[in-house]
C-alpha angles and dihedrals in degrees: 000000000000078000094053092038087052088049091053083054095059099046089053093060097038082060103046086055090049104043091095142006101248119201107271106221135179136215099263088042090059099041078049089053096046099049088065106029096032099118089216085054082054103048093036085058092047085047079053104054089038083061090045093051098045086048086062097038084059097061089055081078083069090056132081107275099212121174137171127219144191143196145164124203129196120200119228097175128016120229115239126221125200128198120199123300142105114286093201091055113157098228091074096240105080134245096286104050089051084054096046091050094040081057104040093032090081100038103047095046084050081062104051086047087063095043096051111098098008099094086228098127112228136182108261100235113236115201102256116265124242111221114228091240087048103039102063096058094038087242131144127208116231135189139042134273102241124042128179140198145182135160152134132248134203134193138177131169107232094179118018112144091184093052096048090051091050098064081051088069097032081063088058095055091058075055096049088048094053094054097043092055079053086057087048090058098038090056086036090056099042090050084053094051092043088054093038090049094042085050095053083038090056096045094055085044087054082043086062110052094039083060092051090044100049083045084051089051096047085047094053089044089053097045084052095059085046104054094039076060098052087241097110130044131243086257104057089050089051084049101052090053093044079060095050095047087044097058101041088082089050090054094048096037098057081048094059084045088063092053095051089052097048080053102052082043101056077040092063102027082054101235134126112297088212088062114109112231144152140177130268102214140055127222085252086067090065102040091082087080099046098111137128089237086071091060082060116106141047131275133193137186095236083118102033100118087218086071098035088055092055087044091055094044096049094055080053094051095051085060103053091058081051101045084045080057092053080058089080090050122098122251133210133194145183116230132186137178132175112180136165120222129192137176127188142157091224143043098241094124092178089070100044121121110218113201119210125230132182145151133162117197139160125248129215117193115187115187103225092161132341099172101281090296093124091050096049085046091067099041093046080058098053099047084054088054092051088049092053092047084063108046090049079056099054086044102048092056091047091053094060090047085053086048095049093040092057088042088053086040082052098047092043099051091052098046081046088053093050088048092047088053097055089045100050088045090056087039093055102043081050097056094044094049088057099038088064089033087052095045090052089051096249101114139043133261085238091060097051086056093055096055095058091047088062093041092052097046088054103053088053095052098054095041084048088052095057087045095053093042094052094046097048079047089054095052099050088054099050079050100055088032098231093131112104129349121244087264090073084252107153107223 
């Protein structure tokens, strides 16, 4: 029955593997996928057009800044204006009224002279009126109840040392930005090549413990015969199937273990998680580069986008202390405005009478004190830069911690692989040796187990050795940024 059941076990997995043709990729085809479909590729390319257009939006500072307006105003109380006079005046109208009539008296009765006889009709002239409000103060009120106003403005900066230096650094951020979407890819590429390794790392796992199931089978087949034979005990048959029950979760589990990983792999490549897939290559295939010849070389940091990035805020900040310096310098700017004014007692537009105005004229503006803003500015922008110079230096010093610690990843894992060949070669000539030994009776069930033990612990090893040495690769190469070229071309 354990046979059978262990049969069943085997047909289960060979049919899982065969329910439906996945796509085959390989390493280069998913760094290619991801490149285009990763969401961080994606954001780090909008970050990139948002740079692009502010950069832009900065040069319109350079452009006239022209602008139109409009108002309407109307009047609750009108203001009063008085012009000399007593305001305590005996003749009841106030000084200025005496003064108005003394003046227009004259003129007015002149004109009606000239009118009269002539058929030509005129208006009889009445001596004006003093209200009773207005009257008493000697004021007049002056003004009409609606104004109106339009116009349109225009300015342009001619001379304006801190704005020009501005869309200097305006130009570096496009250039951080930049950098920052190749930071993007390089983390992007060095989380591919971590799933696509772990994936090649779980199928030879699972390798691995199909090997040591189907030998537990054919141990627990043998140790039937035998003891069907009398040439084996009771306890060497409870112990061969022991062996078989207890690899069958070994087997399932490192499957599960693939699936996880092909997983974590569509989840960074940024594709549909429901899209079958699997990978082209085995951990054998990379070994061939696993000497200590590769180790060999220098590598500095002159392309790690870390680096690049300080480098790039740090121009920045060097001019923005300079641009804080331009603050003292005078500006000068060229201004124009055309605008239309009306004011009326009534809302008959078609009779109003609309009165130009314009001007252009140049500005000067020349900082005398402002506080000590300007000062603190500048200072507030070199302690930044001093802030910055520190922090490229601690940088800097862990970088090159992160570049030794994947070489001595590197070395160790090859030294660890050599070892693991020699190991597995002695393993498996040892569990032959007792395979045939325990067949012909000369040797125990125990020490079969053993073997495979040994067998088994080596094969790990030396497939965990070639995955310890690709990922630490890939992470130096993701340190030093060698890893791909701005085409989407994979070195």
């Amino acid at each position: 029955m354990l046979i059978a059941a262990a049969g069943m076990v085997s047909a289960a997995v060979d049919s899982s593997r065969t329910e439906s043709a996945p796509s085959v990729i390989t390493l280069e085809q998913a760094l290619e996928i991801a490149l285009t479909e990763s969401p961080s590729v994606k954001v780090a390319d909008l970050e990139l057009k948002r740079a692009e257009y502010a950069k832009k939006g900065s040069y319109a500072a350079l452009f006239p800044q022209i602008s139109a307006s409009a108002a309407y105003q109307r009047t609750i109380k009108k203001q009063v204006m008085y012009m000399g006079g007593n305001d305590d005046d005996s003749e009841g109208g106030g000084g200025m009224s005496s003064m108005l009539s003394g003046i227009l008296d004259p003129v007015m009765y002149h004109i009606q002279q000239l009118y009269a006889g002539t058929g030509v009709p005129y208006v009889a002239y009445v001596p004006p009126a003093v209200s009773s409000d207005s009257s008493s103060d000697g004021g007049i009120e002056v003004g009409r109840w609606n104004t109106y106003n339009a116009g349109i403005t225009a300015t342009m900066p001619l001379i304006n040392a801190q704005l020009w230096k501005s869309l200097s650094i305006s130009g570096d951020s496009v250039d951080l930005a930049v950098e920052k979407a190749r930071s993007s890819r390089l983390e992007m590429v060095n989380q591919v090549k971590q799933a696509y390794y772990a994936v090649l790392l779980a199928k030879e796992v699972h390798h691995v413990y199909e090997s040591v199931y189907d030998n537990a089978v054919n141990n627990l087949e043998l140790t039937n015969k035998k003891y069907n034979a009398s040439r084996a005990s009771e306890l060497d048959l409870a112990r061969a199937k022991t062996t078989v029950a207890n690899a069958v979760p070994d087997v399932f589990n490192s499957q599960n273990a693939i699936f996880l990983s092909l997983w974590q792999l569509k989840a960074v490549m940024g594709i549909d998680l429901n899209t079958d897939i699997d990978v082209k290559d085995s951990l054998l295939v990379y070994s061939g580069g696993m000497s200590p010849d590769a180790l060999d070389g220098s590598y500095d940091l002159d392309a790690n986008s870390t680096m690049r990035q300080l480098n790039i805020q740090a121009e920045q900040l060097a001019k923005t202390v300079q641009m804080q310096r331009y603050g003292y310098l005078p500006t000068l700017s060229l201004a124009f405005s055309y605008s239309l004014n009306a004011m009326t007692n009534d809302f008959k537009f078609e009779q109003y009478h609309w009165t130009p105005y314009s001007y252009v004229g140049l500005s000067l503006n020349i900082p005398i004190f402002s506080g000590g803003q300007r000062l603190n500015d500048l200072r507030q922008a070199k302690v930044q830069s001093e802030q910055l110079s520190i922090q490229r230096e601690n940088t800097e010093r862990q970088l090159q911690i992160s570049i030794r610690q994947s070489l001595s990843t590197m070395d160790t894992a090859v030294k660890s692989y050599e070892s693991a060949l020699d190991a597995l070669e002695s393993a498996q000539k040892a569990y032959d040796i007792a395979a045939k030994s325990y067949e012909v009776g000369r040797s125990t069930l125990t020490d079969l187990d053993a073997a495979q033990l040994a067998l088994t612990q080596a094969q790990l090893s030396a497939s965990q050795a070639i995955y310890n040495y690709l990922v630490a690769k890939a992470g130096l190469e993701s340190t030093v940024g060698a890893d791909f070229t701005t085409e989407n071309n994979i070195r």
